[in-house]
C-alpha positions in Angstrom: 79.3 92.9 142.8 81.6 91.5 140.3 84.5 91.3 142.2 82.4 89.3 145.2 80.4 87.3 142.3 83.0 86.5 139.3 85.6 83.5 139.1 87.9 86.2 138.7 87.2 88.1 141.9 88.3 91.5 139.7 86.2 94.2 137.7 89.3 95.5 136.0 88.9 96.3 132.0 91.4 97.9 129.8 91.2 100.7 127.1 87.6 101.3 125.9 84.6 99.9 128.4 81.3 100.0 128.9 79.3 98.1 132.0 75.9 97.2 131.8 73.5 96.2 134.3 70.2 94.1 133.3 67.7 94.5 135.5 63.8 92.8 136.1 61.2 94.5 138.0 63.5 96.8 139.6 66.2 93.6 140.3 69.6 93.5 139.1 70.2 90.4 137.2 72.9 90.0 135.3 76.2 92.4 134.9 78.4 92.9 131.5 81.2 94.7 131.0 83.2 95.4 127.5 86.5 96.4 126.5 88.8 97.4 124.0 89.7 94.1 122.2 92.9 91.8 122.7 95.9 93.2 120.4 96.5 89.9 118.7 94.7 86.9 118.7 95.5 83.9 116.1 92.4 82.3 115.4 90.2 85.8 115.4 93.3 87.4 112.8 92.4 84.1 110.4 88.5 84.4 110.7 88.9 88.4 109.8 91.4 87.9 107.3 92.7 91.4 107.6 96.5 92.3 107.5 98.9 93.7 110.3 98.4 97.0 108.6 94.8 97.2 108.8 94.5 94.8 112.3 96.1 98.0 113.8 94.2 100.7 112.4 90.7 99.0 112.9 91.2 97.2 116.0 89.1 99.9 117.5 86.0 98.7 116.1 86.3 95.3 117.7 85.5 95.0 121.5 85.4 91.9 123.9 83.1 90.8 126.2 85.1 91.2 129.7 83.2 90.1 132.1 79.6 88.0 132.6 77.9 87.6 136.1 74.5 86.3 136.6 73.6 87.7 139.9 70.3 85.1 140.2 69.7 81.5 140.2 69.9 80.0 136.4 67.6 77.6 137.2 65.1 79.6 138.0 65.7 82.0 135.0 66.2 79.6 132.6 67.8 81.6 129.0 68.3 84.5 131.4 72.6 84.6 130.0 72.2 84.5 126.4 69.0 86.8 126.9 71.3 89.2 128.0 74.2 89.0 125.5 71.3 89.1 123.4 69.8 92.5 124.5 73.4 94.0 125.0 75.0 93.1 121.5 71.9 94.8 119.7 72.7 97.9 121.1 76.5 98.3 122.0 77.5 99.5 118.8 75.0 102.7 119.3 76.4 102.8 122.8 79.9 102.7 121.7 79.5 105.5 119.3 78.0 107.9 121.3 80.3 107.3 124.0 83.6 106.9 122.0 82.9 108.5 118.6 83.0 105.3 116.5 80.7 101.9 116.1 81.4 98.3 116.7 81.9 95.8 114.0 82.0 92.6 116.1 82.6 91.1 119.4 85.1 88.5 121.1 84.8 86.9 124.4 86.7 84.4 126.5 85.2 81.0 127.9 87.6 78.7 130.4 86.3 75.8 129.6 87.2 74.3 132.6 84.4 76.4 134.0 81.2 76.8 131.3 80.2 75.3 128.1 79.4 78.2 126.4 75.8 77.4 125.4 74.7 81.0 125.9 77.0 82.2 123.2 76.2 79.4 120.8 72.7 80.3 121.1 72.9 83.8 120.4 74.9 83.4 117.3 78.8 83.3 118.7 81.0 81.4 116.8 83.7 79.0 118.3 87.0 79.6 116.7 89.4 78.0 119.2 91.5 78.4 121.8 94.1 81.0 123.0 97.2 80.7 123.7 97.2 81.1 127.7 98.4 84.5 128.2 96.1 87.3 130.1 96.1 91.0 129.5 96.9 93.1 132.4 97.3 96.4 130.7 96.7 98.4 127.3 99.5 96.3 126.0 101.3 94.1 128.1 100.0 90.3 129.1 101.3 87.5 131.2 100.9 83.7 131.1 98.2 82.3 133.2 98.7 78.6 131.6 95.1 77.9 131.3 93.7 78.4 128.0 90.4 79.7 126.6 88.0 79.2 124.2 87.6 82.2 122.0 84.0 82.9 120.8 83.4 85.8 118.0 80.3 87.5 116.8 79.5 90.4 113.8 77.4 93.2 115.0 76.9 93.9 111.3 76.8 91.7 108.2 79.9 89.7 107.1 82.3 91.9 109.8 85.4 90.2 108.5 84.7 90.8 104.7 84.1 94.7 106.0 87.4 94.7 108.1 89.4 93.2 105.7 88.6 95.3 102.8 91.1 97.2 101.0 89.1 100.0 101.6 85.9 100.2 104.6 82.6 100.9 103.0 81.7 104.5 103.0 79.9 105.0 106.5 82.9 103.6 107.9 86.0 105.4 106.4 85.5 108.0 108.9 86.3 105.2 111.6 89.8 104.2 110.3 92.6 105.3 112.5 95.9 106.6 111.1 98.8 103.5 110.9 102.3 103.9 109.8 102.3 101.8 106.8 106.3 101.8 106.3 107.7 98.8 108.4 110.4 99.5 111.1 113.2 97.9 108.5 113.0 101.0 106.6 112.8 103.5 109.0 116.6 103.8 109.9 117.1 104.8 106.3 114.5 107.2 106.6 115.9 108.5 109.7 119.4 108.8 107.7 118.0 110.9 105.7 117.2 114.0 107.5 120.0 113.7 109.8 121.7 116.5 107.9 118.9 118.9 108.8 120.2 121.9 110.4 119.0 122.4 113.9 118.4 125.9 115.4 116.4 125.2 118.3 118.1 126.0 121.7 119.0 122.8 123.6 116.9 123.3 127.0 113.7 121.6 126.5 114.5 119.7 123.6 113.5 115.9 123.6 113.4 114.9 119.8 116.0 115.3 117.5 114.8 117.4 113.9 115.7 113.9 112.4 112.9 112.1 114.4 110.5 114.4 114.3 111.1 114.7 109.9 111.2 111.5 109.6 107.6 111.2 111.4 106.3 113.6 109.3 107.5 112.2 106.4 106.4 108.4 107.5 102.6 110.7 107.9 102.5 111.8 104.3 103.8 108.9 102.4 101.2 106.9 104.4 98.2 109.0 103.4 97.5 110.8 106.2 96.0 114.3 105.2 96.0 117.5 107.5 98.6 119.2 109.4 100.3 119.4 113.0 97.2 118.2 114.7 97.1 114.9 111.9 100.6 114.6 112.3 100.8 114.3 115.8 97.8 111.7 116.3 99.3 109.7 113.3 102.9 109.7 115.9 100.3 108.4 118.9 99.4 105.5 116.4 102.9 104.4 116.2 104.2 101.2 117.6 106.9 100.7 120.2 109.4 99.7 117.7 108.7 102.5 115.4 109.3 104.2 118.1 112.3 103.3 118.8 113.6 103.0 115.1 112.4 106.5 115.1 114.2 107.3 117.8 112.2 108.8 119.7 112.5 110.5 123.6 112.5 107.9 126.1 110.6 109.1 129.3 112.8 108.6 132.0 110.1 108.2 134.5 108.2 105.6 133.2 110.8 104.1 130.3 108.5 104.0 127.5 109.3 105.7 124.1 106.8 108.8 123.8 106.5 110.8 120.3 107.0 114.9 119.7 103.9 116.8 120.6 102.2 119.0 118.4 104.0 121.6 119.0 107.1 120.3 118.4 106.0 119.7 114.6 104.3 123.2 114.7 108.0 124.7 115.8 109.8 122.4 113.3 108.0 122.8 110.4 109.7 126.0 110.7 113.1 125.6 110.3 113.7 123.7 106.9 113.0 124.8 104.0 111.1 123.2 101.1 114.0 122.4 99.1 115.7 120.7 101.7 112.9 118.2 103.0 112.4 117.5 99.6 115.9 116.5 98.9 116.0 114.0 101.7 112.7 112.5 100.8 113.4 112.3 97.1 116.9 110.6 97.7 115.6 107.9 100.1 112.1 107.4 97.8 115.2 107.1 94.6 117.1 104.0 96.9 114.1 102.2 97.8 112.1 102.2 94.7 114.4 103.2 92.6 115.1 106.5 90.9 112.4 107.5 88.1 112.7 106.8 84.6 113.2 109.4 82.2 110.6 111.3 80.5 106.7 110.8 81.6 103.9 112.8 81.8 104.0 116.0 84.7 100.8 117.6 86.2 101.2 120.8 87.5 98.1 122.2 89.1 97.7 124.1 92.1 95.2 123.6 95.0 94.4 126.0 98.5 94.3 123.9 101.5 91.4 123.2 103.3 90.9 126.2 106.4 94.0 127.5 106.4 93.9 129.7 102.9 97.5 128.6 101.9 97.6 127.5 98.3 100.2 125.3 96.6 101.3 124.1 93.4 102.4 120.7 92.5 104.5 118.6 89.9 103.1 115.2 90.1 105.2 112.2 87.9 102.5 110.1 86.0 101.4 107.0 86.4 103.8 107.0 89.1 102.6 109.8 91.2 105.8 110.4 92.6 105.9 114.1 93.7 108.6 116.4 91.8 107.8 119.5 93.6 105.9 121.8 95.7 106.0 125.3 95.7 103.6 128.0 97.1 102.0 131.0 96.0 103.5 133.8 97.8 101.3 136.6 99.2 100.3 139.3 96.8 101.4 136.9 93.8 99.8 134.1 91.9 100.0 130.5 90.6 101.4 131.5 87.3 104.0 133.2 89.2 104.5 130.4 91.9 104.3 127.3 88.4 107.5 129.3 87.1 109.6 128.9 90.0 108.5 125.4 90.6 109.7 124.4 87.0 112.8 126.5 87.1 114.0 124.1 90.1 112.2 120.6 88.5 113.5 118.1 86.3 111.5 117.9 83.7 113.7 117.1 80.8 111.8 114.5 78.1 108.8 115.2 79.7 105.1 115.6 79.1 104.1 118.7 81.1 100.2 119.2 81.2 98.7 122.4 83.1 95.3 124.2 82.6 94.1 127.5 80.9 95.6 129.7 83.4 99.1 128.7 82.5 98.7 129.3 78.7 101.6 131.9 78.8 103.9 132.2 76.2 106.3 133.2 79.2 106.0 129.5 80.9 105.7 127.1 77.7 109.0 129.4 76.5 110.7 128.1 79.6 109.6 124.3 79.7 110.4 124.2 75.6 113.5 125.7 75.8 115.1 125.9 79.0 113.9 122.4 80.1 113.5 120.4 76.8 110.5 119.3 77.9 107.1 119.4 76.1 103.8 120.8 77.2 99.6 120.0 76.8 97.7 123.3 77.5 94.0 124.3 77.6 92.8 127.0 75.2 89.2 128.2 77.0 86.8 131.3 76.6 89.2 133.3 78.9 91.5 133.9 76.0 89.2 134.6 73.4 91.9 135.7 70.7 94.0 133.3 71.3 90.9 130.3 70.9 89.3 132.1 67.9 93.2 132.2 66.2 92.9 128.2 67.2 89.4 127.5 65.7 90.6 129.3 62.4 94.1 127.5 61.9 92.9 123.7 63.4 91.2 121.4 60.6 87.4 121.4 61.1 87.4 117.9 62.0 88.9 118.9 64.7 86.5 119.0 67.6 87.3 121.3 71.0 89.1 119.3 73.4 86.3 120.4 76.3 83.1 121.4 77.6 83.5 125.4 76.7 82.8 126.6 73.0 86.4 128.1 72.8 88.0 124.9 74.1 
């Protein structure tokens, strides 16, 4: 019925859709259908206000009115089209959600001009920012010209959608919503990509698409963009990567189809592998040293160690303050601990001039011996109720004026 009813004698929508049918006593009367939103569009970027950065990661939450047909007479239903846009807006974020996992912020639609006024929209609340540009979208991302530009109406399904989409950070019900976006532009990726081209490469060469290179440097771009989790993160932060990431990644090039495709998971899985620590960290610490420079001498270290969510493997960190630049990881080995695992991670750490602050559990002569005097650095240490000799010895040789430093009566 749209194809026989619509100017555009089509029914084709692109990425995320819904279609809608109105009906009155058992009549169809009008038919909507929504779709993912347009990639760019001028006049909507400058009424959001958002940057590139976030444009790609939220982009999701916008949608656009595709297409509108009115299957009766509008005389004779008079405020029958912006009834509808009405009754569909107020519940196609709901919709969306349960059908694609995340809500809708606003809405954009098309108008030729040529063809309608736009009254409907204006009297449901729409807001005319302009026109395009005269180019159509055929596919997820590709358009053509169709030389016959369009007004561009907008509409937030909450309050004030472009102060929440072009927030630092979305409000708390809709952090959950935010996909994963390289933030690292594609100037700096060659560099990156440098980097980890010295990376030894075990893997047989039947079946393999990505070079170790590509597939570090991805996970590398994941981390230092924020992205938590592991292979499955990783890989769905690759899927969010543009074509010329892509290809300043250098990633596979399908020959079927020509289009750039990233590592699967188990390609990250499977080359996770075969580095070791040391060497990943190398690379990443010699390109973070040319492009921010390297880091001044001295500062304040915290070590602490931390077990990762579901999998049981724990860790222990050097972190450079306030620069929070990471010196180290190292992790705690089976059938050993963190005071075992802190050793080795300062044996291999520059700390020299520093200010190394750990808590109770490393109060070992053994590790502030080897931070004083094999690594000239100095040390901050808790003194708690688990050493109770070594906190009553402190409460008898500190002034009296000198009150615990914590919560715990031998602090």
């Amino acid at each position: 019925m749209v194809c026989e009813h619509h100017y555009l004698k089509n029914a084709n929508l692109v990425g995320e859709q819904l279609r809608y049918a109105l009906t009155y006593e058992g009549q169809w009367v009008a038919l909507l259908g929504w779709s993912a939103a347009s990639f760019h569009l001028k006049d909507r970027e400058a009424w959001l206000e958002w940057s590139n950065l976030q444009r790609r990661s939220r982009l999701h939450l916008l949608a656009q009115k595709s297409r509108f047909v009115v299957l009766v007479n509008r005389t004779q239903w008079p405020n029958l089209a912006s009834r509808s846009l009405g009754l569909v807006c107020r519940r196609l974020s709901q919709d969306w959600q349960q059908a694609y996992g995340h809500p809708i912020a606003a809405v954009e639609s098309f108008v030729d001009s040529q063809l309608f006024r736009g009254t409907a929209y204006k009297a449901t609340g729409w807001k005319l920012l302009g026109q395009t540009d005269g180019f159509g979208r055929v596919a997820e991302d590709f358009y053509t010209r169709h030389d016959r530009p369009k007004q561009l109406w907008v509409k937030s399904l909450v309050a004030d959608a472009p102060a929440l989409l072009s927030a630092a950070v979305l409000s708390p019900p809709w952090q959950a919503y935010e996909k994963p976006c390289c933030g690292i532009s594609c100037e700096n990726l060659p560099t990156l990509l440098d980097q980890f081209s010295g990376l030894t490469d075990t893997r047989k060469g039947q079946g393999k698409r990505h070079r170790l290179a590509t597939l570090y440097s991805i996970i590398a771009c994941a981390k230092l963009s924020g992205i938590p989790g592991g292979y499955r993160a990783i890989y769905l932060y690759a899927r969010s990567l543009t074509k010329p990431q892509r290809r300043a990644l250098h990633c596979w090039i399908n020959p079927r189809t020509g289009e750039y495709e990233v590592p699967s998971e188990s390609s990250f899985f499977r080359a996770l592998k075969l580095v070791t620590v040391e060497q990943v960290q190398a690379a990443v610490d010699s390109w973070l040293d040319k492009k921010l420079g390297p880091l001044a001498p001295g500062g304040q270290v915290a070590i602490d160690g931390k077990t990762l969510n579901h999998s049981g493997v724990h860790l222990v960190s050097a972190i450079h303050l306030p620069s929070q630049r990471c010196l180290g990881v190292e992790a705690v080995a089976d059938k050993t601990n963190e005071i075992t695992a802190v050793r080795q991670l300062i044996e291999r750490t520059d700390l020299a001039g520093c200010l190394v602050e750990m808590d109770a559990l490393h109060t070992q002569d053994e590790t502030v011996q080897k931070l004083l005097y094999e690594k000239g650095a100095a040390y901050i240490v808790s003194i708690k109720d688990n050493q109770p000799t070594l906190a009553a010895t402190a409460q008898t040789l500190l002034p009296q004026d000198v009150p615990p430093s914590g919560s715990h009566a031998g602090g």
